[in-house]
N, C-alpha and C positions, 0 to 999 in steps of 0.2 A: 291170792298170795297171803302167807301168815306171816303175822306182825305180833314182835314181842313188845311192849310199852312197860319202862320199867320208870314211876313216875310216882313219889309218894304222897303232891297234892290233888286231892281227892278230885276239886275241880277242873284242874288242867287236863290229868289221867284219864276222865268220865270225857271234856271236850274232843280230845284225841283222838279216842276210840270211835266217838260220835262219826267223828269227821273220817274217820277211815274206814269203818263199817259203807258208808255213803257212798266211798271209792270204792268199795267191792272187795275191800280187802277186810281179812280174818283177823282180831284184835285182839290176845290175850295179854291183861292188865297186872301186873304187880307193882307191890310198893315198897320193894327193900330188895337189899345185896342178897341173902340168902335162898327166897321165891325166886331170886332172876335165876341166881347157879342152878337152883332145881329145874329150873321151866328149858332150862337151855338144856340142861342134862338129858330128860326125857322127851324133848317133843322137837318137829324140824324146822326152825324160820328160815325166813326168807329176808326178814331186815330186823332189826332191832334198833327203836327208839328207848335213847338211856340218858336219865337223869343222873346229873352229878351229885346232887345232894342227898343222902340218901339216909334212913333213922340211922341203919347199922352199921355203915359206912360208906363208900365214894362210888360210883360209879364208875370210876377208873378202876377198882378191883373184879366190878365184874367184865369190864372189859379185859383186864389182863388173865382173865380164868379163861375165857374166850381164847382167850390169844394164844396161849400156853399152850390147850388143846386142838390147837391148828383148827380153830372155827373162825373162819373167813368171812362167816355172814357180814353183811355190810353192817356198818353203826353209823346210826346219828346223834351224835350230843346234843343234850337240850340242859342252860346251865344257866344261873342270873349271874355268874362273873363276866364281865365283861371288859375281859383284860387280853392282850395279843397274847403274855407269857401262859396264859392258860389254856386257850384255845392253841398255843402251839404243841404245850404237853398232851393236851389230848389228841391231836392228831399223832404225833412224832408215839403216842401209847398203842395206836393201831385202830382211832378212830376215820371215819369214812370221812365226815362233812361235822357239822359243827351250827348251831344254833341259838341265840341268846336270846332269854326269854326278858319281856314279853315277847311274843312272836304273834303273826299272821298265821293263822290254817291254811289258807294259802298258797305261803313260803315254804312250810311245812311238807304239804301235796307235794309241791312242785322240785321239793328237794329227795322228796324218796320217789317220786317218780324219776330224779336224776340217776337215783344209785341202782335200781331199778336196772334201767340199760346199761350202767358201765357193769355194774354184775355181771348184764347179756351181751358183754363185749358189740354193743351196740349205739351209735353218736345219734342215728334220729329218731325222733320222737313220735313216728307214726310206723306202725306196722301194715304189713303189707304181703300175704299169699295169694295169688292169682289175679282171683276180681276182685277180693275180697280187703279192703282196710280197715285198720281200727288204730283208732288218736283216744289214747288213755287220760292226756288231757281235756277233751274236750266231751270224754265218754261216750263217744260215736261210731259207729259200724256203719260203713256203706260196701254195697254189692256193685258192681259196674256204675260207680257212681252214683246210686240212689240211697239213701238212708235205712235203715234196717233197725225196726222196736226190736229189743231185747229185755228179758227182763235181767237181773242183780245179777245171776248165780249163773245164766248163761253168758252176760259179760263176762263176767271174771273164768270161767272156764275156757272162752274161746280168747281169751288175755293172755291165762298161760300156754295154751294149743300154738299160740301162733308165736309168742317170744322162743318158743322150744323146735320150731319150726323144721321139719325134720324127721325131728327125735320123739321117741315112743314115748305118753305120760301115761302109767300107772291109774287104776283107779283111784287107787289107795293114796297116789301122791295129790288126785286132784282133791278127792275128798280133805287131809290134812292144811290142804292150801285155803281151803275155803271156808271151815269150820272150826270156831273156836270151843274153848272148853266149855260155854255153856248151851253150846247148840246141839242140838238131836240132830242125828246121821237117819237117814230112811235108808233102807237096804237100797233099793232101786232109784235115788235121787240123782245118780251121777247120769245113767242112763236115760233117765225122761228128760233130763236139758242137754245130753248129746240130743235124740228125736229130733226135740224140739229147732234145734240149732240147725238140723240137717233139712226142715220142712222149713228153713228160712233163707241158707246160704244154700242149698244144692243135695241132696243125697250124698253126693260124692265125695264133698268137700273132708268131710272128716274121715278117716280110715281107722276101723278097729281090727285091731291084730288080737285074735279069740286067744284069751287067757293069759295076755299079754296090757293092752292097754289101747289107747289111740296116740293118732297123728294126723299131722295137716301138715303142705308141703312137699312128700316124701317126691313125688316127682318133678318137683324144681330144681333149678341147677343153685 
């Protein structure tokens, strides 16, 4: 999953990223109102972590440019006021959840792991096709009950395979999910951690539809 962090102290921004790279998620970092409209403009998240204080102005504007252009991505506010009437404007502005720093990384995780499933119009916190589970908080895959090594980037692929459960992913959407702007793309990277993934859950488990994309689930009710 790609994450937008729009965050202009250098230390928090760099902690952030730290911490969500970790979770297997795609971090790309700006630090002002303009970088964010552009990053939103040209590229696809999947949440956005926004600071309210910002050089060039609020983070309420770039959520209302968001808002304007009927992008729905989820927002987290991350803000040092710590006032109900502020954290009321940002929600009632078309923020998700809401955050006052200092904060816990943690709380952090555990809040975009919230927004996460109501995104995927989903209440529990473990996913689950066949034999197969995976608890995002806890970082874990198990097969018929038995635990399953994975390494980062097959997490995170077989994370969004099964939240989409179903439904057909793209190459191209797993790729943008997974890498951010200073990471190299291998042509054939998507492919060696499907293999890979297929030599650890089942051959079968994942289905490629040629020229299309994959899927996991398709024959569950």
């Amino acid at each position: 999953m790609r994450v937008l962090v729009v965050e202009d102290d250098k230390i928090i921004g760099d902690g952030v990223c730290q911490a969500l790279n970790m979770e297997h998620y795609a971090a790309d970092w700006v630090e002002d109102v303009e970088s964010a409209e552009t990053a939103l403009s040209t590229n696809q998240y999947e949440m956005v972590v926004l600071d309210v204080g910002l050089p060039d102005g609020s983070g309420f504007d770039v959520l209302k440019f968001m808002r304007s252009k009927k992008d729905d991505t989820p927002v987290l506010i991350l803000t040092a006021y710590d006032d109900v009437a502020y954290r009321v404007k940002g929600l009632d502005s078309g923020a998700d959840d809401y955050l006052v720093k200092p904060f816990k990384l943690e709380e952090l995780l555990a809040r975009l792991r919230a927004l996460r499933r109501r995104a995927g119009g989903r209440s529990t916190p473990v996913l689950q096709v066949g034999d197969v589970t995976l608890d995002p908080a806890a970082n874990k895959v198990t097969l018929k009950g038995e635990s399953i090594a994975l390494g980062p980037k097959e997490f995170a692929i077989l994370h969004t395979l099964m939240e989409k459960k179903g439904k057909v992913v793209t190459k191209v959407q797993l790729e943008e999910s997974l890498y951010g702007w200073d990471m190299e793309i291998e042509s054939n990277t998507i492919e060696v951690h499907i293999h890979g993934l297929r030599k650890k859950l089942g051959k079968d488990f994942i289905e490629t539809l040629r020229h299309v994309g994959y899927r996991v689930g398709s024959n569950e009710s």
